[in-house]
C-alpha positions, 0 to 999 in steps of 0.5 A: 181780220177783214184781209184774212176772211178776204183771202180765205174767202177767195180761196173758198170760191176757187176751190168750189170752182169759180175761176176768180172772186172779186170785190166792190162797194154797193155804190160802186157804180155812180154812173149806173142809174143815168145808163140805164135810164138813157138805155130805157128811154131810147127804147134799146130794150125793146120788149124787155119790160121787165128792165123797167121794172123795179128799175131803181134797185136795177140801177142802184144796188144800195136801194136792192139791199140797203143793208148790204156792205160788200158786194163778192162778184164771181166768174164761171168759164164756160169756154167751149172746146171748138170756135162756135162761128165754123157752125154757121157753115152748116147750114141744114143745122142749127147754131145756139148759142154755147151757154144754152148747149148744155145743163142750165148754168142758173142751177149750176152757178146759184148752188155754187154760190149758196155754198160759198155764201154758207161758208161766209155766214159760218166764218163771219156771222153775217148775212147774205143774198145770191144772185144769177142773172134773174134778179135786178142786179146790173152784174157786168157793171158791178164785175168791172167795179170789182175788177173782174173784167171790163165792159168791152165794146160788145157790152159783155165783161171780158177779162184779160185772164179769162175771156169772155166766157163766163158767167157772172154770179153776186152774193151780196153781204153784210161783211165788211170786205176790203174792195178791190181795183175797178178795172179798166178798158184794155179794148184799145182800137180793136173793133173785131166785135163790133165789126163781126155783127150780122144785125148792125146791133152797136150803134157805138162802141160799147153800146147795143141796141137789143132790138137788131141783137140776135140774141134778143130777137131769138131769145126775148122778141115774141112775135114775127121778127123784122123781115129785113133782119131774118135773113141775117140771123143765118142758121142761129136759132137760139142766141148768138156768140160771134161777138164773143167769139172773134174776142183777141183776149180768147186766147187767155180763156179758161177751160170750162171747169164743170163738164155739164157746160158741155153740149147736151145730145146733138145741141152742138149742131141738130138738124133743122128738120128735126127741131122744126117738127117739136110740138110743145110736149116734145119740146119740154121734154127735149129741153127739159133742164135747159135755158132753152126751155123757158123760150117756149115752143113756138118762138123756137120753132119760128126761129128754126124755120127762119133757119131753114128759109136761110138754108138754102137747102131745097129738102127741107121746102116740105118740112116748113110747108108743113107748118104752114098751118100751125095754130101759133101765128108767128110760126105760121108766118115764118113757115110761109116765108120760109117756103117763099123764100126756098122757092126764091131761091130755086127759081134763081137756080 
């Protein structure tokens, strides 16, 4: 019975849209706790306290839902349809990062999950939890326990039949589902990842210090930013995918299923000049059902001016002189440089 609810599970996922489902045990991952408490104390997390917090369930999954006997991991491809490293040569435009182009996948992925989950319950009386990315469950090490993919020298899951575009959802259960094979690194001696990144963000294969991460700099890094790395984050002003991107296993990935991972209005590349002038109102109302949102204002702006520092276009020297003044300090402070910066790069002319 176990092997036929498995199965029949399985194909329930695919058909509501998920490109795989895989299964592990909640102490599937032994080595977790030391990983984390060793990425903690070396202070990799910067300002993310909240990878502090409730840091035994983050490091345990038994200790998240004691009860728990399964845990179904799930990918969702959000494959984009053009390679997102030529947007960096335009650089009077911004680059974000292609899982924030389009509708918030939380939304999208926690109600495909619910309705597995749902389908679980009903066929084997059972009881269930969801999970996408918000709640303290370490999802890329419990997808390589379930063979999904493994953790690749970029620290992301990649799979050789999907990529690495895709997100990951949890449902843990109750069930008692057969497991499947971990599974293991196929990353040989490439290192395109690792060699790709502007920030020098891995120390090591397979290991990232979020501090010098672009994605945490745009995203998580609330105040100014480092003078030494704003030159490098270019003209991405909301996450970075060149490690994902230069990825060999690509050539395997999978087409986005769900058409609303596709860019949102002109989120493929919008104008510096445009997104430096949102005020909060016009932000919320820009980014309304997006990931974007939740980064505030001011910290999306401060990234748009360090953008337009890095342009190199003199036309948009006024628009960050018009933020000079601005109320948010760390806005202000990217404004100005971005000005000295355009002035430097004028006098070099």
């Amino acid at each position: 019975m176990s092997d036929d609810l498995k199965a029949s599970l399985v194909e329930t996922a695919l058909r509501e849209g998920f490109a795989a489902a895989k299964i592990c045990r909640p102490d599937a991952v032994p080595d977790l706790p030391g990983r984390l408490a060793a990425f903690l104390d070396d202070g990799r997390h910067g300002q993310m306290e909240w990878m502090e917090r409730r840091v035994e369930w983050r490091a345990n999954p038994q200790a998240l839902w004691p009860e728990a006997r399964s845990i179904v991991m799930l990918a969702e491809p959000y494959t984009p349809a053009h390679d997102p490293l030529d947007d960096l040569a335009h650089r009077e435009r911004g680059v974000i990062s292609v899982y924030a182009r389009g509708k918030d996948y939380h939304d999208i992925v926690k109600k495909r999950l619910k309705r597995v989950a749902r389908w679980l319950v009903a066929e084997a009386d059972c009881e269930v939890k969801v999970f996408v990315d918000t709640a303290p469950v370490a999802e890329k090490a419990l997808g390589q326990a379930a063979g999904l993919g493994w953790q690749g020298k970029h620290t992301n899951l990649l799979s050789r039949d999907l990529g690495n575009w895709f997100f990951l959802g949890a449902i843990f259960t109750t069930a008692d589902l057969a497991a499947d094979q971990a599974e293991v690194d196929h990353c040989g001696t490439c290192r395109r990842c690792l060699d790709i990144c502007p920030t020098d963000a891995f120390p090591a294969p397979f290991q990232l210090d979020a501090r010098r991460c672009i994605s945490y700099l745009t995203i998580e890094h609330a105040g100014p930013v480092d003078e030494e790395l704003r030159p490098k984050l270019g003209n991405r002003i909301y996450g970075c995918d060149d490690c994902l991107a230069v990825c060999p296993w690509n050539k395997f990935a999978e087409t986005a299923r769900d058409a609303r991972y596709g860019a949102k209005g002109d989120l493929d590349a919008p104008p510096l000049a445009e997104l430096a002038r949102l005020d909060d109102k016009a932000f919320r109302q820009k980014f309304a059902g997006s990931p974007i949102k939740r980064s505030g204002r001011n910290r999306f702006v401060r990234n748009v001016l360090y953008a337009i520092g890095n342009s190199g276009d003199q036309a948009l020297k006024s628009t960050a002189a018009e933020m000079t003044e601005d109320p948010d300090t760390a806005v202000a402070d990217a404004a100005r440089w971005a000005v000295m910066r355009l002035s430097a790069a004028s006098d070099q002319d």
